[in-house]
NUDO-508788 format. One line per field, with one value per residue (C-alpha): x, y, z; residue number from 1; residue in three letters. Coordinates in pm, 1 decimal, padded with zeros to 6 digits. Layout:
<sites>
u = [X/...]
v = [Y/...]
w = [Z/...]
keti = [NUM/...]
logu = [ALA/...]
</sites>
This chain:
<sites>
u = [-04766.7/-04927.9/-05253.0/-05199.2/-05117.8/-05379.8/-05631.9/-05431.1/-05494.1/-05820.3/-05905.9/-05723.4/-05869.7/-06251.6/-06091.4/-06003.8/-06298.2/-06516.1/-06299.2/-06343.5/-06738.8/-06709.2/-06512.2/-06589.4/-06304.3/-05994.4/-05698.5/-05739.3/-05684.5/-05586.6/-05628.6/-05876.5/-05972.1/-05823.7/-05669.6/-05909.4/-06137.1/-06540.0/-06579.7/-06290.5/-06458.7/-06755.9/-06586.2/-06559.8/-06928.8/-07145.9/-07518.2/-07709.0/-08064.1/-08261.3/-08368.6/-08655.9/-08952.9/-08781.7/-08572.8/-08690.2/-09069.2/-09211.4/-09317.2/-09067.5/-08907.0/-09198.8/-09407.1/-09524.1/-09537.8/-09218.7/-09047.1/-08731.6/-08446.4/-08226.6/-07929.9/-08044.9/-08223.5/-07881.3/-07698.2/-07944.7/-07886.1/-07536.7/-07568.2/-07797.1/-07549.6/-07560.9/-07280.4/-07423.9/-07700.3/-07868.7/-08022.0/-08277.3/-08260.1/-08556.5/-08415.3/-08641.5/-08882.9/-08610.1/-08482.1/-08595.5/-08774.1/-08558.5/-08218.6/-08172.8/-08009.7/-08093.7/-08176.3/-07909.8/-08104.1/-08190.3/-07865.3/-07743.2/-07995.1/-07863.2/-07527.0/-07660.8/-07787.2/-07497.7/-07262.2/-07490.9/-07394.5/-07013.9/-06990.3/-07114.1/-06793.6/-07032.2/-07050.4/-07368.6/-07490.3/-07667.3/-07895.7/-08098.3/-08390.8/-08756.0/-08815.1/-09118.3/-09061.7/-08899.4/-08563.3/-08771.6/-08537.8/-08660.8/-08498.3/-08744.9/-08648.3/-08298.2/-08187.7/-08341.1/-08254.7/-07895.7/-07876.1/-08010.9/-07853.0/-07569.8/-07653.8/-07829.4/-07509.1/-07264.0/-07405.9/-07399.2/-07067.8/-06917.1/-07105.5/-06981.8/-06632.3/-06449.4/-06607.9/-06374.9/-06449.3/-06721.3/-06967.3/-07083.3/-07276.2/-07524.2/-07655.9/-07978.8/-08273.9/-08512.2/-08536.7/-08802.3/-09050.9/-09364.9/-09568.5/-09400.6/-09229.8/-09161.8/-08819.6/-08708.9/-08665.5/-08343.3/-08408.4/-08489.9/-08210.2/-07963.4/-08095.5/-08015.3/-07737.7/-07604.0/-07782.0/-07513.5/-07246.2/-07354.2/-07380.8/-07008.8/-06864.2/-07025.7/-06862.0/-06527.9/-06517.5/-06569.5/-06203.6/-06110.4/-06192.0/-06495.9/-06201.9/-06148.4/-06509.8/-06650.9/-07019.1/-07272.8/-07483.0/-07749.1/-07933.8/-08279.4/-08515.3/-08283.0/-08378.1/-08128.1/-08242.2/-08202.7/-07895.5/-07735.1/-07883.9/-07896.3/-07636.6/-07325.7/-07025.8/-06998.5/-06645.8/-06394.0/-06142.7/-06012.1/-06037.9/-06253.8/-06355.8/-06772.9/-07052.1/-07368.8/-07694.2/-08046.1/-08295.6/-08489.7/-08865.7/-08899.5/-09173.6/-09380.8/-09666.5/-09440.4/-09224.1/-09474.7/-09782.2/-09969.7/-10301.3/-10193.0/-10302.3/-09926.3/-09818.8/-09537.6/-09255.8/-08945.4/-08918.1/-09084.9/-09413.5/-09715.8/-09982.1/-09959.3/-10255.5/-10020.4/-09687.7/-09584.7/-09406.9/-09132.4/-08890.4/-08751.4/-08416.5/-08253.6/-08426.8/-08223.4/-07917.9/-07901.5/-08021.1/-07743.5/-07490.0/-07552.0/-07462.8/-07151.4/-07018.8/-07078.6/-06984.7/-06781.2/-06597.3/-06470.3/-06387.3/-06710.7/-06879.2/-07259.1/-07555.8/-07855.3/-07995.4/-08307.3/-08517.2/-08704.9/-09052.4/-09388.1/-09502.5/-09855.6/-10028.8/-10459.8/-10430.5/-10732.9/-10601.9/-10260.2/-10220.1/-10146.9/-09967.9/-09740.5/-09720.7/-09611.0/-09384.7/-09229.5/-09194.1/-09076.3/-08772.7/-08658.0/-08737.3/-08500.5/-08212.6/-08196.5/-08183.4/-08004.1/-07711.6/-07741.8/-07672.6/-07349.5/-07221.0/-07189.8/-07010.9/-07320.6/-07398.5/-07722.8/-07924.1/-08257.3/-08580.8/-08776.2/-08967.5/-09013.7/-09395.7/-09485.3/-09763.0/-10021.9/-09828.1/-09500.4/-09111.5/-09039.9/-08809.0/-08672.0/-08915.9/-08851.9/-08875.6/-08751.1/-08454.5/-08534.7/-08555.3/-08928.1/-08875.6/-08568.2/-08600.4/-08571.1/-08262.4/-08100.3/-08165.6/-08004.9/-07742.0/-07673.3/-07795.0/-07530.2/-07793.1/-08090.1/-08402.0/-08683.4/-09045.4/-09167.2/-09493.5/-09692.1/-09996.9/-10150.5/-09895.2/-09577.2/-09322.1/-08921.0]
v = [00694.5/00353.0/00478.0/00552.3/00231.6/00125.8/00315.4/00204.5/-00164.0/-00192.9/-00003.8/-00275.7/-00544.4/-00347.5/-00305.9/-00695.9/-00806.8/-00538.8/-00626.5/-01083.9/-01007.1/-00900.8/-01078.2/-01405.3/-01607.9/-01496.0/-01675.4/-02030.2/-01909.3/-02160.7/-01920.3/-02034.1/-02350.7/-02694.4/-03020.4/-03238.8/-03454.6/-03423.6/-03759.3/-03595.9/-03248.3/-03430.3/-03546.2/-03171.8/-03043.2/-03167.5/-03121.3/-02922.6/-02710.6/-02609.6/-02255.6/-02332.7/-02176.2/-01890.8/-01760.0/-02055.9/-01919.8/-01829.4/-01478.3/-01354.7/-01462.9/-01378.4/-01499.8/-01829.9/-01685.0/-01717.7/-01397.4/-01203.5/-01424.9/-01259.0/-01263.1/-01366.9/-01671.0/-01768.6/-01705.4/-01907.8/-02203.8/-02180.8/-02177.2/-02476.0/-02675.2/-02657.4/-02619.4/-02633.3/-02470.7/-02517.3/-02210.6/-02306.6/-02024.1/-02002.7/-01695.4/-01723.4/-01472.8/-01227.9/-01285.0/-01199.5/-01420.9/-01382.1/-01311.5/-01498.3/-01194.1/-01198.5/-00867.3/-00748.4/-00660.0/-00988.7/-01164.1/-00889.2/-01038.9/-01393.0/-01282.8/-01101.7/-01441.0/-01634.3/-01433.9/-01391.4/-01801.7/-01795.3/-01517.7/-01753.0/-01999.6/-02237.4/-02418.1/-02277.9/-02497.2/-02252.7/-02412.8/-02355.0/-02485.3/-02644.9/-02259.0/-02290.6/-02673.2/-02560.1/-02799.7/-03092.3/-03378.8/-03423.7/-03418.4/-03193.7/-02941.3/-03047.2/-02784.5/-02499.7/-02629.3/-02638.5/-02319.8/-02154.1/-02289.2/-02186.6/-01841.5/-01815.2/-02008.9/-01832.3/-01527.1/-01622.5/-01842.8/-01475.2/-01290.4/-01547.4/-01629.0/-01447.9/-01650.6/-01948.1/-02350.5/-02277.5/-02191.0/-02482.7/-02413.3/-02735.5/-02740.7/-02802.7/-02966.6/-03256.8/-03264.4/-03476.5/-03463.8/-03325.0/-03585.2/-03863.8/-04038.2/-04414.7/-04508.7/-04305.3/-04391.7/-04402.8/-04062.1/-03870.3/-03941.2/-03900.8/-03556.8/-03477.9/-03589.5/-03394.0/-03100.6/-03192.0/-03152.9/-02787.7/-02682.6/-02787.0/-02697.4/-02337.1/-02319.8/-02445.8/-02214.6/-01860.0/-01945.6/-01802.6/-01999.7/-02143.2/-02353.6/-02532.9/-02541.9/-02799.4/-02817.5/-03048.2/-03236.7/-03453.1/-03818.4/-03785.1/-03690.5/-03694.2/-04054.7/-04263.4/-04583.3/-04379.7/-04205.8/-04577.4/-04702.8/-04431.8/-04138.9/-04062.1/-03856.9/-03562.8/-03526.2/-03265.3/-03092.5/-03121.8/-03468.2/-03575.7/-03230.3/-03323.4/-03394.7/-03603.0/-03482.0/-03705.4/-03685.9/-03925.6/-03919.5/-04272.0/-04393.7/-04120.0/-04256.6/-04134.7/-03890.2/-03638.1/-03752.2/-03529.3/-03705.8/-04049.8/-04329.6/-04448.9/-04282.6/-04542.6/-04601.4/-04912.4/-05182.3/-05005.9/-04990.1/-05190.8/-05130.3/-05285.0/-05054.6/-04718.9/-04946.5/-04924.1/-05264.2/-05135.6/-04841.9/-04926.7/-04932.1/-05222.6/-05050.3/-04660.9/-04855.7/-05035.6/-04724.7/-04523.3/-04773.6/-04786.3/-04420.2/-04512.3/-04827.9/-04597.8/-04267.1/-04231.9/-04515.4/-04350.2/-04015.2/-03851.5/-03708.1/-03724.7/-03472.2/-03587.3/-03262.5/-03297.1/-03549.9/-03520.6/-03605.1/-03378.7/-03319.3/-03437.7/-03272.9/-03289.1/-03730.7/-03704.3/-03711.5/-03570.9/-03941.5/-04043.6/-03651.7/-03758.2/-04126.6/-03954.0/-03734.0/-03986.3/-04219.0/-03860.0/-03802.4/-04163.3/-04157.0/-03859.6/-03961.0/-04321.3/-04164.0/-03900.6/-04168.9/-04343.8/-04124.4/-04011.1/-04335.4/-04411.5/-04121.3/-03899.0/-03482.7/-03469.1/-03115.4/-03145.5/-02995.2/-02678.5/-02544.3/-02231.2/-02335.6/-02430.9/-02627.9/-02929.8/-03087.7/-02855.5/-02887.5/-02616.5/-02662.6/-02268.6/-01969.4/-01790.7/-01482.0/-01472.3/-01751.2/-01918.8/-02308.8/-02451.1/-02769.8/-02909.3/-03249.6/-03258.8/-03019.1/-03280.3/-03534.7/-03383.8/-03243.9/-03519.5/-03853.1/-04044.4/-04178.3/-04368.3/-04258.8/-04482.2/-04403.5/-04354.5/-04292.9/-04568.3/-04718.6/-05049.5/-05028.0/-05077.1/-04916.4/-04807.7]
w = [03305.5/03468.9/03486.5/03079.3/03017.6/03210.1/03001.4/02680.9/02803.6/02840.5/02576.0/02326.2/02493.0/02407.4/02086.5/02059.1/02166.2/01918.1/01667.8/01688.8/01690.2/01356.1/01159.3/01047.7/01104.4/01364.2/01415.1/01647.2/02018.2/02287.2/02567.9/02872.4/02612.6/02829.1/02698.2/02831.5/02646.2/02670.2/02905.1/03114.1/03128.4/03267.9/03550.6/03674.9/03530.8/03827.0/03850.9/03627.7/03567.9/03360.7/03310.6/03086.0/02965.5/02958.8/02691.9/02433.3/02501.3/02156.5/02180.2/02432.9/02743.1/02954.3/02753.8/02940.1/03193.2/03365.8/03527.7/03314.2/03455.0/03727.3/03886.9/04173.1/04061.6/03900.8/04214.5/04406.5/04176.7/04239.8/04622.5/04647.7/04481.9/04064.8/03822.3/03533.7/03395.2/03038.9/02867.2/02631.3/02383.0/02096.4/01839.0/01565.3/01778.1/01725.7/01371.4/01072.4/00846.9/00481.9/00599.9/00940.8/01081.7/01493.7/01719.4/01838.6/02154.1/02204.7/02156.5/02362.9/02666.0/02617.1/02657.2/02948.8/03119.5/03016.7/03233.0/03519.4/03497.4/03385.7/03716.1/03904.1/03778.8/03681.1/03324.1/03058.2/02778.1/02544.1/02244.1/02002.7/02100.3/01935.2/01833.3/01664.2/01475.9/01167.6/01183.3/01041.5/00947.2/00595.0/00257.8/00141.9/00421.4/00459.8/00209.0/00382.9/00762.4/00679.7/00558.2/00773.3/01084.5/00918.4/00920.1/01263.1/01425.7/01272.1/01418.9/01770.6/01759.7/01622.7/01910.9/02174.8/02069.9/02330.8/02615.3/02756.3/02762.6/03067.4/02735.9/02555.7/02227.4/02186.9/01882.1/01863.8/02059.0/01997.4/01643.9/01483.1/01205.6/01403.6/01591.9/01467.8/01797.1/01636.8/01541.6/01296.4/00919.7/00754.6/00620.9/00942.2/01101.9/00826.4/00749.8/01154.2/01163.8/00882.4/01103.6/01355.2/01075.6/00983.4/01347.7/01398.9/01048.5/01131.2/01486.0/01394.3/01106.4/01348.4/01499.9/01796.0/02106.8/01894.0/01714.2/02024.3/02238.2/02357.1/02155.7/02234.8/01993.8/01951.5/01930.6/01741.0/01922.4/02226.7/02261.7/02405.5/02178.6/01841.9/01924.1/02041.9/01705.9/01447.0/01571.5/01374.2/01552.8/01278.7/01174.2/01392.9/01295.8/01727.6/01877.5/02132.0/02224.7/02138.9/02407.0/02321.3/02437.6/02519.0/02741.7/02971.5/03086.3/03151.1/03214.1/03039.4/03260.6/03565.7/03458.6/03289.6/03229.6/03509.2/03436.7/03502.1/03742.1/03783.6/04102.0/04202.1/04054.4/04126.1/04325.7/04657.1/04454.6/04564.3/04357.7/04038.3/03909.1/04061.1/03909.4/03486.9/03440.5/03230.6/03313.7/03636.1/03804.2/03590.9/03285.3/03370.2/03433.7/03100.9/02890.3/03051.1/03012.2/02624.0/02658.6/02873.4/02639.4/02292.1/02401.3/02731.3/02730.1/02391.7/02523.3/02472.8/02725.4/02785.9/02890.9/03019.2/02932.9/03042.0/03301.8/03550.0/03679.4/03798.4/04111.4/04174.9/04462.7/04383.6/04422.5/04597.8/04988.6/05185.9/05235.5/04844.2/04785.0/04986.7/04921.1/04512.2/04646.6/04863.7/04495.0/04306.9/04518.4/04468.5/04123.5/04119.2/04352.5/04189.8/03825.4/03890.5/04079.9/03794.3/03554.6/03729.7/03820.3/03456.6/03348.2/03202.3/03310.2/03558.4/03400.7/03571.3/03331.7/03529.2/03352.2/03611.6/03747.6/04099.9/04241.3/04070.1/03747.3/03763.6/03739.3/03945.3/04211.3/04245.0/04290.1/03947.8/04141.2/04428.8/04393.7/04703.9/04666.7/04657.9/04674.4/04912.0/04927.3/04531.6/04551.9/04780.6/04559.4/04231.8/04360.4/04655.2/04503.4/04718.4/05000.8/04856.4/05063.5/05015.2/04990.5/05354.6/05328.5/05172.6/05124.6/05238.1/05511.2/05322.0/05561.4/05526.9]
keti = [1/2/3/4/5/6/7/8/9/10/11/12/13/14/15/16/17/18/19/20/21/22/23/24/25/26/27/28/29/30/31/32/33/34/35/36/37/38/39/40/41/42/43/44/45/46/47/48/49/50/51/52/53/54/55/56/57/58/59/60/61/62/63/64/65/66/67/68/69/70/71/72/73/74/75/76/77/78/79/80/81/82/83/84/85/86/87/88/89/90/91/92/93/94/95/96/97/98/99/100/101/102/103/104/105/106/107/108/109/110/111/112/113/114/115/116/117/118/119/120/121/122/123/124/125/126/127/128/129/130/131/132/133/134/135/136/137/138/139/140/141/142/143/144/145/146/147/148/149/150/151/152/153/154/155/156/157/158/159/160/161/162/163/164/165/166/167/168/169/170/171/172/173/174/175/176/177/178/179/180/181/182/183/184/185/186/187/188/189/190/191/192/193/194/195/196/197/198/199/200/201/202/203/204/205/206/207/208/209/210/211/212/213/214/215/216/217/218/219/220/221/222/223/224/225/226/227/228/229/230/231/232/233/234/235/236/237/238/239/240/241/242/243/244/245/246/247/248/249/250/251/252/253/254/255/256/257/258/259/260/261/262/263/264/265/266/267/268/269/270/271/272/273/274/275/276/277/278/279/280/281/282/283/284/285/286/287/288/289/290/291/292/293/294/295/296/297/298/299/300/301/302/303/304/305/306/307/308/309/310/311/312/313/314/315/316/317/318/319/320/321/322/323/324/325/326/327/328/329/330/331/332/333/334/335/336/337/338/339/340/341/342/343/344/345/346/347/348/349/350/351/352/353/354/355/356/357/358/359/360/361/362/363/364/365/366/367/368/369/370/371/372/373/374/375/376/377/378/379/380/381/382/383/384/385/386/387/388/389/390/391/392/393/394/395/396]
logu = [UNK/UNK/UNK/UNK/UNK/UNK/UNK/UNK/UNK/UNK/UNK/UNK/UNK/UNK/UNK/UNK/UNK/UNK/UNK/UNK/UNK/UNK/UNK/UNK/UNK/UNK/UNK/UNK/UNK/UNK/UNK/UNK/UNK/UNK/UNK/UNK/UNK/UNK/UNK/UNK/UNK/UNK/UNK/UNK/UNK/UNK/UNK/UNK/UNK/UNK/UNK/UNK/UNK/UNK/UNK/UNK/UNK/UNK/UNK/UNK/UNK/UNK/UNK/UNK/UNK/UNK/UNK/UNK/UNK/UNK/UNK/UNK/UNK/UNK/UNK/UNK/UNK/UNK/UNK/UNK/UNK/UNK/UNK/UNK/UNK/UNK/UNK/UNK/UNK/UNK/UNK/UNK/UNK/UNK/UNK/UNK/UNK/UNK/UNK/UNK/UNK/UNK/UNK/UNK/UNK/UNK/UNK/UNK/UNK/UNK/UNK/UNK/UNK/UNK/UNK/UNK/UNK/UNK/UNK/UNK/UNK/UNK/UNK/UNK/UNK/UNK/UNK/UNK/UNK/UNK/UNK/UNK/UNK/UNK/UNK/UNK/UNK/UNK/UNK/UNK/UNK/UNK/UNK/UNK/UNK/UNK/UNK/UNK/UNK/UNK/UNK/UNK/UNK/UNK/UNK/UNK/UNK/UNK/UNK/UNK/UNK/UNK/UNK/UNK/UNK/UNK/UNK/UNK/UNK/UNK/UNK/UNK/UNK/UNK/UNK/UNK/UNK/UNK/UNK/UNK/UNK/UNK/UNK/UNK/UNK/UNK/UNK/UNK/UNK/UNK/UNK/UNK/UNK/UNK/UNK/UNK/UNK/UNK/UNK/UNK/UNK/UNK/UNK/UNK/UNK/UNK/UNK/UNK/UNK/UNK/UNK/UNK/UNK/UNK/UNK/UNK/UNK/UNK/UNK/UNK/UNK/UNK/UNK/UNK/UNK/UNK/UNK/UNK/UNK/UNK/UNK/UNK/UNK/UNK/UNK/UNK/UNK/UNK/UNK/UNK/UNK/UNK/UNK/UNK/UNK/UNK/UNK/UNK/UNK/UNK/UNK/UNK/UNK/UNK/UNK/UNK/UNK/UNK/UNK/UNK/UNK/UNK/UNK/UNK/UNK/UNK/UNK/UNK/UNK/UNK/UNK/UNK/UNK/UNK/UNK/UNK/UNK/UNK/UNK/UNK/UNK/UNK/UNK/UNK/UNK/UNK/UNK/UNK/UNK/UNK/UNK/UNK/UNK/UNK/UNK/UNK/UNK/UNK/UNK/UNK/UNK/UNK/UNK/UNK/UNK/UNK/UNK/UNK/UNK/UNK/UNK/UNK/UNK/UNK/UNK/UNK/UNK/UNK/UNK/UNK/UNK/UNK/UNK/UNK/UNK/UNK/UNK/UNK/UNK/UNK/UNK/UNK/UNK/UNK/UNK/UNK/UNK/UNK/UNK/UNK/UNK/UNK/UNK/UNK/UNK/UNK/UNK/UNK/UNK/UNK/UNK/UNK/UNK/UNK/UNK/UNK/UNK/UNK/UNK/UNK/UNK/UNK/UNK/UNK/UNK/UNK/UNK/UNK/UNK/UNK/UNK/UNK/UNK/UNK/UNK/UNK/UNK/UNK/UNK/UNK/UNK/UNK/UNK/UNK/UNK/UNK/UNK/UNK/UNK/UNK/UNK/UNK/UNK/UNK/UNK/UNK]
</sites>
């Protein structure tokens, strides 16, 4: 008789869960969705990576030549330290062009890499990604954009309604109008920020657990400055339950520009021809306290999510590889302690690739960690290690 019931069980709970990937709209469901606001939910998020270049490569997750994501990498990510991890997800690859409908193979994969992360008990921010450049901020597109984020979100917020508040849906990426990086005008970001609108309307309206999710949106471009400036909090129908997303490469000249002469970064630098002049410690402190003063101290939480900076290893001599390296790390530990001390979610960009002008800090294929001492630093920023091994004598 038990092991009936049994059987009876779990096949209505198949039957539940068949049944709320269906329909469009279910009943609001409270179950495994918490009380706490976004800024309060940060408290408990931790560190976070990136698996990127991966399943937001246009042509296919392999496709830039990153392996098929595994289990094992995920578990690896999770043992080193990481609680969150951000899943870049391009679906236009896999959807076709006139209705918006998505493969159901391929959603099925996402779904697949999202729970190798919610096994793990850690929290997964899945987006929608640059996929391809056709969420232009324009009024000439805005029509068309809306629409069919509509469509394409509605679909996966149906797909992944069952999951619990450990799935955040962030809504879309950096969205610009191609190539333009100056502020914004008026226009581009009022058109985004009605994006922002859609993407939650669409969520809210799939019920369920989506009623009450935590979803993530963001600042134009990601940019801290124009989301301060320009970015509007889109209307909820739950309060406080939104997360703001930017990123931070600062200085560019640093951060990613692998062709640069700047090779020092902060107040240990002492080169002035190696140093920018802008972008240092004072300068992260006050862009992520605009984030804390607008957003957190508001009941918002806020992901940094993505930063980082290149590794650099053809300088010329072991001497000045190691001299960037030693600069890297505290470029990473100081930003990344900055970032939590004012309230904001650490998610570290890697975009998979070892060696000369890469963001890799995990072997893609074997899981094992590639780079340690930037590990440490994301995921144990407490102790500031200053650059040891300098030139022109400068010592710790």
């Amino acid at each position: 008789m038990r092991k009936r019931f049994l059987l009876l069980f779990v096949f209505m709970s198949i039957l539940s869960i068949a049944k709320s990937q269906t329909l469009d709209s279910i009943a609001p469901d409270t179950t495994g969705i918490r009380t706490l606001t976004s800024a309060e939910l940060s408290k408990e998020m931790g560190s976070g990576w990136n698996v990127g270049n991966s399943l937001e490569a246009i042509g296919g997750e392999t496709a830039w030549g990153n392996p098929l994501i595994s289990k094992r990498l995920i578990d690896s990510v999770k043992a080193a330290g990481f609680n969150v991890i951000r899943i870049p997800v391009a679906w236009s690859k896999f959807t076709n062009a006139t209705t918006f409908a998505i493969d159901t193979i391929f959603m099925k994969r996402v779904e697949e890499v999202v729970n190798y992360v919610l096994d793990n008990k850690m929290y997964a921010i899945m987006n929608m990604h640059w996929d391809g450049g056709w969420m232009q901020p324009t009024f000439a597109k805005q029509e068309y954009v809306n629409n069919r984020l509509a469509i394409m979100w509605k679909q996966i917020a149906i797909r992944f309604r069952h999951y619990d508040d450990h799935l955040i849906f962030a809504g879309t990426n950096e969205v610009m109008v191609a190539k333009d990086y100056g502020t914004p005008k008026q226009e581009y970001y009022t058109v985004q920020n009605g994006f922002n609108q859609t993407f939650i309307n669409t969520v809210r309206s799939t019920g369920g657990h989506n009623y009450y999710r935590y979803l993530a949106v963001q600042g134009f471009n990601t940019n801290i400055d124009h989301t301060y400036n320009f970015f509007i909090m889109p209307i909820d129908i739950v309060a406080k339950k939104l997360f703001v997303e930017v990123h931070y490469y600062d200085p560019y000249n640093f951060a990613l520009n692998g062709n640069s002469s700047i090779t020092q970064w902060g107040k240990y630098a002492n080169i002035p021809a190696n140093t920018e002049t802008w972008a240092n410690e004072s300068y992260a402190d006050a862009q992520f306290q605009k984030m804390k003063t607008k957003f957190v101290d508001n009941g918002y939480g806020v992901i940094i999510g993505e930063y980082g900076a290149n590794s650099r290893l053809n300088l010329g001599s072991n001497g000045l590889n190691a001299t960037y390296a030693g600069f890297r790390r505290y470029y990473m530990q100081y930003i990344t302690q900055s970032i939590v001390k004012h309230g904001l979610v650490p998610v570290y960009w890697d975009n998979g690739f070892l060696g000369d002008k890469s963001m890799g800090i995990f072997n893609r294929s074997t899981g094992a960690i590639a780079n340690p001492e930037i590990v440490k630093a994301i995921v144990n920023p407490i102790d500031i290690i200053k650059p040891v091994k300098m030139v022109n004598g400068l010592d710790d």
